[in-house]
Backbone and ligand atoms as CSV (ligand in chain L), in Angstrom:
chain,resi,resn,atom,element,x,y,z
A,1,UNK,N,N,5.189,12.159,-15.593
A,1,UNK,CA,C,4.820,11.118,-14.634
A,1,UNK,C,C,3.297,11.046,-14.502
A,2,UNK,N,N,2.738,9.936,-14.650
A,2,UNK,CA,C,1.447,9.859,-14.697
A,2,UNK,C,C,0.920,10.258,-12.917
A,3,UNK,N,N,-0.538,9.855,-12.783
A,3,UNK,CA,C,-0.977,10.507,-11.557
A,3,UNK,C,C,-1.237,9.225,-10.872
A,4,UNK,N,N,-1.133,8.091,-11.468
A,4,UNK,CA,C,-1.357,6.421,-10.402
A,4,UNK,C,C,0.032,6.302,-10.195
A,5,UNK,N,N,1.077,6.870,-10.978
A,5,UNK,CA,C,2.661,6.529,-10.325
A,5,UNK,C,C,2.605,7.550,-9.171
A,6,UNK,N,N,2.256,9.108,-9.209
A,6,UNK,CA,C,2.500,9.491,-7.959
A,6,UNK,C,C,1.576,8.950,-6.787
A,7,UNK,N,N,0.334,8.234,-7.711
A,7,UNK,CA,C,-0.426,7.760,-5.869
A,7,UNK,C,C,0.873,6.685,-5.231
A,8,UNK,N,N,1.396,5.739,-6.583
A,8,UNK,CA,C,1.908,4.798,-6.054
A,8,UNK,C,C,3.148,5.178,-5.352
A,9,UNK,N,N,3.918,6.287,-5.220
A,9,UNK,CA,C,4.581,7.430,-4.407
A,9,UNK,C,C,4.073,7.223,-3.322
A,10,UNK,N,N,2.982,7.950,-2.929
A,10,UNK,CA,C,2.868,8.607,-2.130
A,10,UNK,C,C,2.147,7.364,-1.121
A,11,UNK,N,N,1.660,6.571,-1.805
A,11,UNK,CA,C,1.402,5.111,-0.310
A,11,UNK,C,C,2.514,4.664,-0.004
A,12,UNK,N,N,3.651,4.426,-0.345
A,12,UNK,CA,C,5.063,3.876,-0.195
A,12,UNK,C,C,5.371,4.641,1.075
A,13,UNK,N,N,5.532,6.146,0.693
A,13,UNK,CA,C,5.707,6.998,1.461
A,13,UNK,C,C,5.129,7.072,2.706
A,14,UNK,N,N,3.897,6.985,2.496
A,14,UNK,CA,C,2.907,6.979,3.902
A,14,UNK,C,C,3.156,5.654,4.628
A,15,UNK,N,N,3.336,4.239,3.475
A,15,UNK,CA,C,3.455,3.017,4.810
A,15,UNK,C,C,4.524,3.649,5.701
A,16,UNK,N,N,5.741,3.539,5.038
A,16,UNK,CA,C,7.025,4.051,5.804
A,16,UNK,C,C,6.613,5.147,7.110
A,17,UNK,N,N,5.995,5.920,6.681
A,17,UNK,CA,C,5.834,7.523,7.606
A,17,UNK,C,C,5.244,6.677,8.647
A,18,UNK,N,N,4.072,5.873,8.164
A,18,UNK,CA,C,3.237,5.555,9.519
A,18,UNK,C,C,3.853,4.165,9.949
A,19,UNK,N,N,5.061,3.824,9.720
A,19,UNK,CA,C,4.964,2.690,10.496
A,19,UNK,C,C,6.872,2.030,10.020
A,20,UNK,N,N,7.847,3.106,10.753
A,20,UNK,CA,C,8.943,3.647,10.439
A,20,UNK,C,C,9.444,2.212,10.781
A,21,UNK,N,N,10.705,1.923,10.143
A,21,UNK,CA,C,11.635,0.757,10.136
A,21,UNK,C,C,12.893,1.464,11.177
A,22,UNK,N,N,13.607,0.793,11.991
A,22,UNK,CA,C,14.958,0.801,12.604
A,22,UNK,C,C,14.429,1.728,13.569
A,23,UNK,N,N,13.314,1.453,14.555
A,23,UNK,CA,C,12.831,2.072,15.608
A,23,UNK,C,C,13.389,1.723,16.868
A,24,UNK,N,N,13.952,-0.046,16.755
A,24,UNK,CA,C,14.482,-0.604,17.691
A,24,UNK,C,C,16.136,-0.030,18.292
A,25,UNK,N,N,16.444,0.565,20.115
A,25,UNK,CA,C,17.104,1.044,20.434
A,25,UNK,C,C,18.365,0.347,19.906
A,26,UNK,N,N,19.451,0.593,20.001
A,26,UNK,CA,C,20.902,-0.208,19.534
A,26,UNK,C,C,21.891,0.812,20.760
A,27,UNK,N,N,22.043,-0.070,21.989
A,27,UNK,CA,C,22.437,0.342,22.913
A,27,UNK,C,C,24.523,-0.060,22.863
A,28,UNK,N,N,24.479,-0.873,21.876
A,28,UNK,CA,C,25.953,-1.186,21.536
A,28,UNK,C,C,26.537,-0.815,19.858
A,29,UNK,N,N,26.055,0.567,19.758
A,29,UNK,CA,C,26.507,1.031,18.386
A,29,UNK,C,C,27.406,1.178,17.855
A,30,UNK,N,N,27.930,1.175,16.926
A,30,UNK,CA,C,29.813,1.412,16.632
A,30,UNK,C,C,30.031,3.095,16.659
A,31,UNK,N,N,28.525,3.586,15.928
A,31,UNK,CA,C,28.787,4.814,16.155
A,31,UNK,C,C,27.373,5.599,16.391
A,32,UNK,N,N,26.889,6.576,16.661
A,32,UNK,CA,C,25.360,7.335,16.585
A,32,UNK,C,C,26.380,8.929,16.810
A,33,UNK,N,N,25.726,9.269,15.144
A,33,UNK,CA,C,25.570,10.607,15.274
A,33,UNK,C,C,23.540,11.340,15.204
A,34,UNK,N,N,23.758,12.767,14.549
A,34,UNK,CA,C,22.597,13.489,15.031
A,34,UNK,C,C,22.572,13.940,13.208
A,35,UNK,N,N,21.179,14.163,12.923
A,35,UNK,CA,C,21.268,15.154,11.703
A,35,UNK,C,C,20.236,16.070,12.102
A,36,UNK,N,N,20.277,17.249,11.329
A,36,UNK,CA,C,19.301,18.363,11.436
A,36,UNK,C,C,19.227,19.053,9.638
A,37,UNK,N,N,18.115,19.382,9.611
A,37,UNK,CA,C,17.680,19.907,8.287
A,37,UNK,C,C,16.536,21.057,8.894
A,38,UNK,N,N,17.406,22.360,8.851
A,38,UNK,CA,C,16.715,23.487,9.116
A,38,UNK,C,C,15.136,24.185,8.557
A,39,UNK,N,N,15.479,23.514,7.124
A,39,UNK,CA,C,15.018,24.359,6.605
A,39,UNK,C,C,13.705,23.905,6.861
A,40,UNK,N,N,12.771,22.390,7.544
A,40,UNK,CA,C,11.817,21.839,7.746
A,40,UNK,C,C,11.313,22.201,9.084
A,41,UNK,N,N,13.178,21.621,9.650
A,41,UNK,CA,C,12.947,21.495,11.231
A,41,UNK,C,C,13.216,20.029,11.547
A,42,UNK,N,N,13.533,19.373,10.794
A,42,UNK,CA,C,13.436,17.693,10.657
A,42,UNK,C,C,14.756,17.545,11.640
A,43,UNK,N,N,14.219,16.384,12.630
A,43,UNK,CA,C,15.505,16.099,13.451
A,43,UNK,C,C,15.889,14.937,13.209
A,44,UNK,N,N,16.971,14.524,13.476
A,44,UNK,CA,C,17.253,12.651,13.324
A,44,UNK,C,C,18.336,12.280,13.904
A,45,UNK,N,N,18.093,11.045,14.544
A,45,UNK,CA,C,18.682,10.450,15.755
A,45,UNK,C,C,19.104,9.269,14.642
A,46,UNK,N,N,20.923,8.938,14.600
A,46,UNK,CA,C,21.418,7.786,13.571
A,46,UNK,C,C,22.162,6.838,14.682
A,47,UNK,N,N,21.503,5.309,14.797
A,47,UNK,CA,C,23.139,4.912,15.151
A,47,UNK,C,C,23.275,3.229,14.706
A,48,UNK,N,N,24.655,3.074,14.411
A,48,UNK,CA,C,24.630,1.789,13.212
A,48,UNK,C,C,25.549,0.865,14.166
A,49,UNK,N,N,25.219,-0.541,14.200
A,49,UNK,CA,C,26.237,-1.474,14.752
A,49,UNK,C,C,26.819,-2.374,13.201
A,50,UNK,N,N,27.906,-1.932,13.375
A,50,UNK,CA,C,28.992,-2.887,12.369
A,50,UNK,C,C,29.690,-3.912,12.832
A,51,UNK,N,N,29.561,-5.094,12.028
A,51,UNK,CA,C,30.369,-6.298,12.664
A,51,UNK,C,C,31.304,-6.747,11.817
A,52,UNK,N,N,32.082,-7.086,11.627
A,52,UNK,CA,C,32.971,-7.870,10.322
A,52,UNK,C,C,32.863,-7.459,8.804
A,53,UNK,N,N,32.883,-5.970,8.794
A,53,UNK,CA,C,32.078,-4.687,7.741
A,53,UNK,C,C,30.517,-5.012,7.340
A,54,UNK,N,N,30.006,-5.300,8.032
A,54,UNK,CA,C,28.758,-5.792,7.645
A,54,UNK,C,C,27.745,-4.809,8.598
A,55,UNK,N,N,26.759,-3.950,7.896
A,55,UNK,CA,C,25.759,-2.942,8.649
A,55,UNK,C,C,24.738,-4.076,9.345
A,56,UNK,N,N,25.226,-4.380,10.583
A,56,UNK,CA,C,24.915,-5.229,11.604
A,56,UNK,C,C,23.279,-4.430,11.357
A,57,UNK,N,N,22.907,-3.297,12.060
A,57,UNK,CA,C,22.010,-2.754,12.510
A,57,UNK,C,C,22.194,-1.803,12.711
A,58,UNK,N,N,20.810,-0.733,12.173
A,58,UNK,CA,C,20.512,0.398,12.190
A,58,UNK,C,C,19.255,0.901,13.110
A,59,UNK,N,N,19.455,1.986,13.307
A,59,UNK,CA,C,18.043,2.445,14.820
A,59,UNK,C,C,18.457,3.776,14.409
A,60,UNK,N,N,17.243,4.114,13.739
A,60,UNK,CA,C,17.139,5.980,13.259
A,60,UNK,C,C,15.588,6.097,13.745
A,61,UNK,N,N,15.949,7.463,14.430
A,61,UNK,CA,C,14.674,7.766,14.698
A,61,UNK,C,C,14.720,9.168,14.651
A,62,UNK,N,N,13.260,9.572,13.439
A,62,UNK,CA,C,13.414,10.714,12.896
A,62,UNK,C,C,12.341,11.611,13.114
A,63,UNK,N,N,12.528,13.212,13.711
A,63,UNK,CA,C,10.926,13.604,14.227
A,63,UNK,C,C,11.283,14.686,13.116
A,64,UNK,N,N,10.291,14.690,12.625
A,64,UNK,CA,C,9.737,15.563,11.500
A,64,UNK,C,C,8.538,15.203,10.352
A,65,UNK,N,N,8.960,15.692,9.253
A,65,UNK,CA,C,7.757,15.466,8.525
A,65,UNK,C,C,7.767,14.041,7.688
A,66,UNK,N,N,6.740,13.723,6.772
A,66,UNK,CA,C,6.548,12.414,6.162
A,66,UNK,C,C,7.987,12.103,5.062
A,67,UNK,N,N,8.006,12.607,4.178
A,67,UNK,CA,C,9.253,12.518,3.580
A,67,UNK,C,C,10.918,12.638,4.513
A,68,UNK,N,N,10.636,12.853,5.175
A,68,UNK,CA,C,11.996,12.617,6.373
A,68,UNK,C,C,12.010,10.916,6.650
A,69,UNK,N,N,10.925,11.596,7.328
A,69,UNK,CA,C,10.802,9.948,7.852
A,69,UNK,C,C,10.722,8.640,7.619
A,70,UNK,N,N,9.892,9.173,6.056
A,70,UNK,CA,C,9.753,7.565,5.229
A,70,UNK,C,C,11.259,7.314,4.720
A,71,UNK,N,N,12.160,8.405,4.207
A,71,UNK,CA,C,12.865,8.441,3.828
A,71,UNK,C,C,14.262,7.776,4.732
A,72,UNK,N,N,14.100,7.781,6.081
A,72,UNK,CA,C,14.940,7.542,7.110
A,72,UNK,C,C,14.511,5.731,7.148
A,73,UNK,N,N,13.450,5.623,7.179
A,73,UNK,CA,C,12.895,4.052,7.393
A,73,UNK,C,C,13.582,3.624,6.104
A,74,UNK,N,N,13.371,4.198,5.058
A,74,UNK,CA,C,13.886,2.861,3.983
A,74,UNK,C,C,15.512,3.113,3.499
A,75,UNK,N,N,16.028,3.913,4.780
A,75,UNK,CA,C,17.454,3.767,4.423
A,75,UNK,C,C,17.908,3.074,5.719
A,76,UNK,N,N,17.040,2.127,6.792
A,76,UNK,CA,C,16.993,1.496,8.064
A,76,UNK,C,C,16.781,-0.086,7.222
A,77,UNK,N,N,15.985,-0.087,6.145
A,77,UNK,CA,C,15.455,-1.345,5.684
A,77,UNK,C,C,16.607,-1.978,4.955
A,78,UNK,N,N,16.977,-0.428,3.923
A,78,UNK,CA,C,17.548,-0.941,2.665
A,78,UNK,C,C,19.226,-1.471,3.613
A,79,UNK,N,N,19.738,-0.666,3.789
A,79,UNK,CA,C,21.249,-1.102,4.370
A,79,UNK,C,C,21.358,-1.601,5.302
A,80,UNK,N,N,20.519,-2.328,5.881
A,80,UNK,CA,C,20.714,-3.177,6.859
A,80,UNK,C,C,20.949,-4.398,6.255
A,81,UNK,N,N,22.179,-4.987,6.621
A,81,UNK,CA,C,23.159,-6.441,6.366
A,81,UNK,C,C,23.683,-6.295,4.996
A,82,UNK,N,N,24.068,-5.019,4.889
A,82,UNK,CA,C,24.821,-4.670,3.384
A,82,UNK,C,C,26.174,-4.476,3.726
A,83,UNK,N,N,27.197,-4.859,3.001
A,83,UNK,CA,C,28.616,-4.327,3.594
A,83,UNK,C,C,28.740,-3.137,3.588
A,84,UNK,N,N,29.787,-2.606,4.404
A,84,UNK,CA,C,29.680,-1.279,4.898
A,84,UNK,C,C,30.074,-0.403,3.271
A,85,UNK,N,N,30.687,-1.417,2.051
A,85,UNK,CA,C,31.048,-0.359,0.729
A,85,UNK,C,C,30.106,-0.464,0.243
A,86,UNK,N,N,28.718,-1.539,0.688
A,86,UNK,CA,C,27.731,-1.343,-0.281
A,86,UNK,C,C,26.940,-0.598,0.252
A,87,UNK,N,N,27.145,-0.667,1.762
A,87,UNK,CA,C,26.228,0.752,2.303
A,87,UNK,C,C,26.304,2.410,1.593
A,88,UNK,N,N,27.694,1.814,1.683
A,88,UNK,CA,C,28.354,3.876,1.229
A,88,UNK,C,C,27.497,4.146,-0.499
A,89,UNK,N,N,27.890,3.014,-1.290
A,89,UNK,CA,C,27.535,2.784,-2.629
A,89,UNK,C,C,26.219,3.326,-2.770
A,90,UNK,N,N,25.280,2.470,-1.959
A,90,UNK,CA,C,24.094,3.377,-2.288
A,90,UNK,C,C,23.568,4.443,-1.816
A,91,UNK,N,N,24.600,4.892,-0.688
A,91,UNK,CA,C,23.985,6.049,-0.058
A,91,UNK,C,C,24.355,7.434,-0.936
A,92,UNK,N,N,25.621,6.689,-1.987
A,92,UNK,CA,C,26.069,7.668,-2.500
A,92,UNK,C,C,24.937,7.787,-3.870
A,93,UNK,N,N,24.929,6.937,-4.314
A,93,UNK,CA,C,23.552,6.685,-5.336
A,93,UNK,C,C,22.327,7.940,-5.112
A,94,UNK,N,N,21.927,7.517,-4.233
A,94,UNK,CA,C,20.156,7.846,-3.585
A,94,UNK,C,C,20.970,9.277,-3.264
A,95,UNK,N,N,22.106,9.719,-2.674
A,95,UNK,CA,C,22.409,11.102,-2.529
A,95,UNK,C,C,22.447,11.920,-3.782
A,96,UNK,N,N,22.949,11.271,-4.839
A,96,UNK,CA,C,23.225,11.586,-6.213
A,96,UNK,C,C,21.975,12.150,-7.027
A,97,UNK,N,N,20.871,11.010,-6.954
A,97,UNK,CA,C,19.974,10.648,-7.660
A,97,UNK,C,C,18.912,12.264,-7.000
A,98,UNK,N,N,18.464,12.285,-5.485
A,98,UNK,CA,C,17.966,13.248,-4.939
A,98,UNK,C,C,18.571,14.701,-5.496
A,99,UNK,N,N,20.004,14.544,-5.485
A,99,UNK,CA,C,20.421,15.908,-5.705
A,99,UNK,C,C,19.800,16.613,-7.721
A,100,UNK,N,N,19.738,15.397,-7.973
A,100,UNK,CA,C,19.453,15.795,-8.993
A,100,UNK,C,C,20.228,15.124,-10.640
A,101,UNK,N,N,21.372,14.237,-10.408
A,101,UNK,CA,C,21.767,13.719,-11.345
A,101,UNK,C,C,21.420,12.902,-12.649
A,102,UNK,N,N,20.987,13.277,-13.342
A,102,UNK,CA,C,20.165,12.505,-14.245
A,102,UNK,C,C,20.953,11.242,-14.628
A,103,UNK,N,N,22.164,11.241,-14.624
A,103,UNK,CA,C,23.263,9.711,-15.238
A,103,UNK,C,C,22.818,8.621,-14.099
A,104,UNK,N,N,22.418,9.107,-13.016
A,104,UNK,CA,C,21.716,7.845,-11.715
A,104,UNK,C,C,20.859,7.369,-11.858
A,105,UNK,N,N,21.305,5.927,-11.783
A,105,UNK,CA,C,20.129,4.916,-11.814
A,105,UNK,C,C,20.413,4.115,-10.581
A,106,UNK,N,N,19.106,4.209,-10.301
A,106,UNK,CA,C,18.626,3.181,-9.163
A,106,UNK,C,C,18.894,1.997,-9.505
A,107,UNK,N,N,19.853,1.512,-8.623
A,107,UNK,CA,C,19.514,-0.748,-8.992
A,107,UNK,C,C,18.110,-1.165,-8.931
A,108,UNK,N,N,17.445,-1.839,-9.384
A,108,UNK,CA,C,16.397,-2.549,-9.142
A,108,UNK,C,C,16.697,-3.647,-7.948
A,109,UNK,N,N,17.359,-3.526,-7.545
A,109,UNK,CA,C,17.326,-4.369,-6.095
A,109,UNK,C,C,16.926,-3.326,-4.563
A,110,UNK,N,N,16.829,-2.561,-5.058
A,110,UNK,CA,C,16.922,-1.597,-3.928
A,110,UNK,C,C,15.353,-1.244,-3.037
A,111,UNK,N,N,14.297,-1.727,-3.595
A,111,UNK,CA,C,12.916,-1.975,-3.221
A,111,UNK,C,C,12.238,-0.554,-3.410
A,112,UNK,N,N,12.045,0.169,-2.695
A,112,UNK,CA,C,11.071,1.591,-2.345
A,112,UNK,C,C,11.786,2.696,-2.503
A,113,UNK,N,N,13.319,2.261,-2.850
A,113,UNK,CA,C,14.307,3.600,-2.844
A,113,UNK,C,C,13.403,4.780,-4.019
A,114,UNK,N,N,12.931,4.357,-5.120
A,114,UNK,CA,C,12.918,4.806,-6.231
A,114,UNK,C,C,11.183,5.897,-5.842
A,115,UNK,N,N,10.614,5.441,-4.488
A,115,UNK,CA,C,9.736,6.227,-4.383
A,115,UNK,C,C,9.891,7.536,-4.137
A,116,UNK,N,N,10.985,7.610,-3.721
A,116,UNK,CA,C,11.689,8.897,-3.568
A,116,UNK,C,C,12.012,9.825,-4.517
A,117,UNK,N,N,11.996,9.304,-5.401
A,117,UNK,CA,C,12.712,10.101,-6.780
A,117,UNK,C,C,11.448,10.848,-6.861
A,118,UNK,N,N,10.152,11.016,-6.284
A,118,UNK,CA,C,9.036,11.717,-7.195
A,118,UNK,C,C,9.127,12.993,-6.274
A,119,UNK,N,N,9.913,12.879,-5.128
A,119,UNK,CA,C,10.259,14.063,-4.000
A,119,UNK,C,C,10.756,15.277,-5.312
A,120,UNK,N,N,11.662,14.603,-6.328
A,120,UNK,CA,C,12.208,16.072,-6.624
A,120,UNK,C,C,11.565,17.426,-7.713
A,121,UNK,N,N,10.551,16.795,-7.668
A,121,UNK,CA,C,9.342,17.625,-8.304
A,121,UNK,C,C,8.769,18.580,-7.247
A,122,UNK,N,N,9.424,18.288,-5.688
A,122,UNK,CA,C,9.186,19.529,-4.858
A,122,UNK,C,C,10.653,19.284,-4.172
A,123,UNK,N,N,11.285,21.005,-5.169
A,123,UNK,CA,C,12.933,21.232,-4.439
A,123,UNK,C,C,12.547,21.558,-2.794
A,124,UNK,N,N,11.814,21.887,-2.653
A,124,UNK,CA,C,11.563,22.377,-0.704
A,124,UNK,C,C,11.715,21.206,0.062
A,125,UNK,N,N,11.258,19.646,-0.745
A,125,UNK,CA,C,11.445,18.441,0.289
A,125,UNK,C,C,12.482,18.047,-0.149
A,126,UNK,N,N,13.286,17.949,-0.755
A,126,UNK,CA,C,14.411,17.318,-1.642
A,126,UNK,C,C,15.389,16.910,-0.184
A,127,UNK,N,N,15.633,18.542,0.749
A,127,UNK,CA,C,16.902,18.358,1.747
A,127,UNK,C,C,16.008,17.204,2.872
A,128,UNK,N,N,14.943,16.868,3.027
A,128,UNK,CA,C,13.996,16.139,3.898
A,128,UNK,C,C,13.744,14.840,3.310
A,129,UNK,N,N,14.276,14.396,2.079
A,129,UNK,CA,C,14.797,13.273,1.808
A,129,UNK,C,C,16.148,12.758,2.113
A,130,UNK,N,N,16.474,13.987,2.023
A,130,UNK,CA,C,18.597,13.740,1.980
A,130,UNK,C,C,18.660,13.657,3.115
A,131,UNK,N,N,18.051,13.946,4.282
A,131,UNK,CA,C,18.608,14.220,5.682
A,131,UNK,C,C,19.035,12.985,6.180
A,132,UNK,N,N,18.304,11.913,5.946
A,132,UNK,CA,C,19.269,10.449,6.465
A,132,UNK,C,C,20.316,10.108,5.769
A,133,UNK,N,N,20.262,9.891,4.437
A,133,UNK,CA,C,21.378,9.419,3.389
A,133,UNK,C,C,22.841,10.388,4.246
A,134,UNK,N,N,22.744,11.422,4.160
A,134,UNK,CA,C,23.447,12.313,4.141
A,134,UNK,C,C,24.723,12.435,5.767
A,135,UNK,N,N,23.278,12.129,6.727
A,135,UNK,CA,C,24.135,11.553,8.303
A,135,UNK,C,C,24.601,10.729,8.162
A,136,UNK,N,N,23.826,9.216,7.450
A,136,UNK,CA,C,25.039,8.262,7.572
A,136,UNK,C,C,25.966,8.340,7.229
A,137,UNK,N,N,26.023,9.006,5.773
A,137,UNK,CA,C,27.418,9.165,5.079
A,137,UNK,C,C,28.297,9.508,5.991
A,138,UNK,N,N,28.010,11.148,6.536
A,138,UNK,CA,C,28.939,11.462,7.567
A,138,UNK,C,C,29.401,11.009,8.507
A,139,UNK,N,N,28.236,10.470,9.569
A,139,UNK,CA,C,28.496,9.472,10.287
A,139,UNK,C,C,29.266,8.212,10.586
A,140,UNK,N,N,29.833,7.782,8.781
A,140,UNK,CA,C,30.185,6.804,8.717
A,140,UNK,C,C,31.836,7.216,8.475
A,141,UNK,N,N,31.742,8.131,7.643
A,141,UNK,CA,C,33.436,8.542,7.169
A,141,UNK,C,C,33.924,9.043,8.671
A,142,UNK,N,N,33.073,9.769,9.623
A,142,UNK,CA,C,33.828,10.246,10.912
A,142,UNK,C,C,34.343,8.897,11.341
A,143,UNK,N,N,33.297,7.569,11.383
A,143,UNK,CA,C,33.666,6.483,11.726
A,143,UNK,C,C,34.780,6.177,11.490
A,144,UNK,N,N,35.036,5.964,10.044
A,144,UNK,CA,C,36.137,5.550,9.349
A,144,UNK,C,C,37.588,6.146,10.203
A,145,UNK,N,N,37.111,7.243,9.930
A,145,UNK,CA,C,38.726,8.073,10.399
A,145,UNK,C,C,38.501,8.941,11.430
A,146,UNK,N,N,38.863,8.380,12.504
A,146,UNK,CA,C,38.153,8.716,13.711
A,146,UNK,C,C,38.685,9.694,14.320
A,147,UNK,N,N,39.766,10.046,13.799
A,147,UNK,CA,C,40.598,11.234,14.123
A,147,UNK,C,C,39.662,12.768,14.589
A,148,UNK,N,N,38.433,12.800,13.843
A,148,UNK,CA,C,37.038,13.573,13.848
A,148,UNK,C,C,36.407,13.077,14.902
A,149,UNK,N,N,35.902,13.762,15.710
A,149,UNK,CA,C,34.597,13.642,16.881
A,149,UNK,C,C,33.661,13.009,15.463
A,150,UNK,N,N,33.579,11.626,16.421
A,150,UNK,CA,C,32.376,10.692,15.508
A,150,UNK,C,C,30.892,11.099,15.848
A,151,UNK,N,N,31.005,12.276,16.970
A,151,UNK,CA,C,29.720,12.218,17.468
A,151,UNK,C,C,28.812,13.665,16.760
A,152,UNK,N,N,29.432,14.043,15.646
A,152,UNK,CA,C,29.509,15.336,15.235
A,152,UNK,C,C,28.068,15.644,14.550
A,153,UNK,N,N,27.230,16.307,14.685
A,153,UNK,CA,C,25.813,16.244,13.919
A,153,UNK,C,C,25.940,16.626,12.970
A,154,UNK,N,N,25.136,16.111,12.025
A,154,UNK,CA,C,24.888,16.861,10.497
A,154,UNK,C,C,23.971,17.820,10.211
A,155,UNK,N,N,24.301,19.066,9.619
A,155,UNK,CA,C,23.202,19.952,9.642
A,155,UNK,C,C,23.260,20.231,7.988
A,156,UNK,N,N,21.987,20.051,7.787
A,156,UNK,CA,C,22.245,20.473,5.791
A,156,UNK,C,C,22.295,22.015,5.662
A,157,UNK,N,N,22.870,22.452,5.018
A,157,UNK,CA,C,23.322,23.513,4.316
A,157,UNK,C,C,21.982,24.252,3.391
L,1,ZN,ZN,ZN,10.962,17.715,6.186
């Protein structure tokens, strides 16, 4: 990877950090869970309004470090007014892709997702990318089958 692709990383990163997407409260959510990622300290507040399967709106608000956070904003940008299978689709993607899968490819529709991918050249931030992808997921399957306390936090492993 050249060194103007990681600047071009790392401003992506910083707009996001300094100036986070889905800040706005959502006082009628379908669901809000919690995530935690120990190993930073990164906290995150998730909660999504769904209407007619459609990710009405998202309001994450994430206290921790820059890669948390940018990372939380452009999963506030990207799935907002996506159906709820295209939500899962790419969350499963960008979960895939972070963990390390080389067969994952990013859609080119997906905007800033792909700034992320330069995270995995440091395994220590990798779980501080995943920490949003990873709540919604959960967040969303508790949704699904509600039989589970929907209100259940995610803590990465
Ligand atoms: Zn972090």
């Amino acid at each position: 990877m050249s060194a103007s692709l990681d600047d071009m990383y790392r401003d992506i990163i910083l707009d996001h950090y300094r100036a986070p997407r889905g800040r706005e409260p959502l006082p009628m959510a379908d669901f809000s869970t919690g995530g935690h990622n120990p190993a930073c300290g990164d906290q995150l507040e998730l909660a999504v309004k769904i209407d007619d399967d459609i990710v009405k709106d998202i309001y994450v608000d994430c206290k921790g470090c820059a890669i948390s956070t940018a990372s939380s904003s452009m999963l506030a940008e990207i799935l907002k007014g996506k159906t709820v299978a295209e939500a899962k689709k790419i969350a499963t993607i960008v979960r895939a892709m972070l963990k390390g899968d080389e067969d994952v490819k990013i859609p080119e529709d997906l905007g800033d997702i792909d700034a992320l991918e330069g995270v995995k050249k440091f395994p220590v931030r990798i779980k501080c990318a995943l920490l949003a992808w990873v709540t919604f997921m959960e967040g969303l399957e508790n949704y699904q089958n509600s039989t589970k306390n929907p209100d259940s936090p995610t803590t990465l492993e």
